[in-house]
C-alpha positions, 0 to 999 in steps of 0.5 A: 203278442205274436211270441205269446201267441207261438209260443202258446201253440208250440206249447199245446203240441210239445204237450203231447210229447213233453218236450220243451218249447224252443225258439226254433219252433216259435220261428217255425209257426212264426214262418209259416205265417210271414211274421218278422222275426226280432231275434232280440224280443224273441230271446227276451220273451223266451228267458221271462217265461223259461222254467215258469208254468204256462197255466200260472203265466195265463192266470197272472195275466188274466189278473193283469187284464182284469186292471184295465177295465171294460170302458164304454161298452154299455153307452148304446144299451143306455142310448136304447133304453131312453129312446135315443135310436141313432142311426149306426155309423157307416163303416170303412172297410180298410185293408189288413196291415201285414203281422210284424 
């Protein structure tokens, strides 16, 4: 996802001048936030979107996600409405894992 997410921001600035977007730049942004950098992924992904529009690549994956559902998101409003009201579960603060 991180690729994805580079590659889309490096996107938005090429916009503007019509350039392509280059493994340089997504190591750029990439860099700029200590994410390690697989030379391998990062060729992978640049050859699966090259010559491809970025607005037909978001609406395929938008159908993709689409399959995976919303799974159990509407158990509490349920629980609420039949009068089950639990008391919510503490939460454990934890620290954020380093981006790789």
């Amino acid at each position: 996802m991180k690729y994805v997410a580079a590659f889309l921001l490096a996107r938005l600035a090429a916009a503007e001048t019509g350039a392509e977007v280059n493994a340089a730049q997504i190591k750029q942004i990439l860099a700029s936030v200590d994410c390690k950098i697989d030379e391998d992924r990062l060729s992978e992904f640049l050859a699966e979107v090259e010559g491809k529009d970025v607005n037909e690549l978001i609406a395929n994956g938008t159908a993709k996600f689409a399959s995976f559902g919303g799974g159990g998101g509407g158990a509490a409003p349920a629980a609420a409405a039949a009068g089950g009201a639990a008391a919510p579960a503490a939460e454990e603060k934890k620290a954020a894992a380093p981006v790789e």
